[in-house]
C-alpha positions as CSV (number, residue, x, y, z in Angstrom):
1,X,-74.5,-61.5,11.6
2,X,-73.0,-63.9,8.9
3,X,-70.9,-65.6,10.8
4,X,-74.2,-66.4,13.1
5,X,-76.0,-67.9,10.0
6,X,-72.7,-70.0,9.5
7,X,-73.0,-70.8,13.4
8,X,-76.4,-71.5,12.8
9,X,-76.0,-74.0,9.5
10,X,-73.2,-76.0,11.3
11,X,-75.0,-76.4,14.3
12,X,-78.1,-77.7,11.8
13,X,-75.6,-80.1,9.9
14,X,-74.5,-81.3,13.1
15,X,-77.9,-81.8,14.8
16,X,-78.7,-84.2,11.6
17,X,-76.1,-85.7,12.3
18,X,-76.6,-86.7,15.8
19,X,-80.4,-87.6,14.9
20,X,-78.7,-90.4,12.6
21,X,-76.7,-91.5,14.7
22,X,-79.5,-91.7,16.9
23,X,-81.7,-93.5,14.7
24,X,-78.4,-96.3,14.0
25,X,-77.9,-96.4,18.0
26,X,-79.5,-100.1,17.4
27,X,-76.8,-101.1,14.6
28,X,-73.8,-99.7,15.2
29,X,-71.7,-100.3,18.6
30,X,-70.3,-97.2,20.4
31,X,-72.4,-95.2,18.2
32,X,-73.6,-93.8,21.9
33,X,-69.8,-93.1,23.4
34,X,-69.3,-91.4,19.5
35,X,-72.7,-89.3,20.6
36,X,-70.9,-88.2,24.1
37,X,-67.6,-87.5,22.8
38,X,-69.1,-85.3,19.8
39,X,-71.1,-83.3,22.7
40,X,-68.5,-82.7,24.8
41,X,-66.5,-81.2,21.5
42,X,-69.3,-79.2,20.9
43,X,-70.0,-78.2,24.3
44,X,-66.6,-76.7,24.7
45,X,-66.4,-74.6,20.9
């Protein structure tokens, strides 16, 4: 049960920051390729 909440606040902490990395997509270069490798990480844990 605990270690779900953990789970649960990671996967929050991550999600944030995918949404700004999102939201910088315009600014920053390979901010999109970052966003793919960071999902395939995830994907695989």
């Amino acid at each position: 049960m605990n270690s779900m909440i953990q789970s649960v606040r990671k996967y929050r902490k991550r999600m944030r920051m995918i949404k700004s990395l999102i939201r910088n997509r315009k600014k920053v270069p390979g901010a999109v390729e970052a966003l793919i490798q960071a999902g395939k990480s995830y994907m695989r844990r």
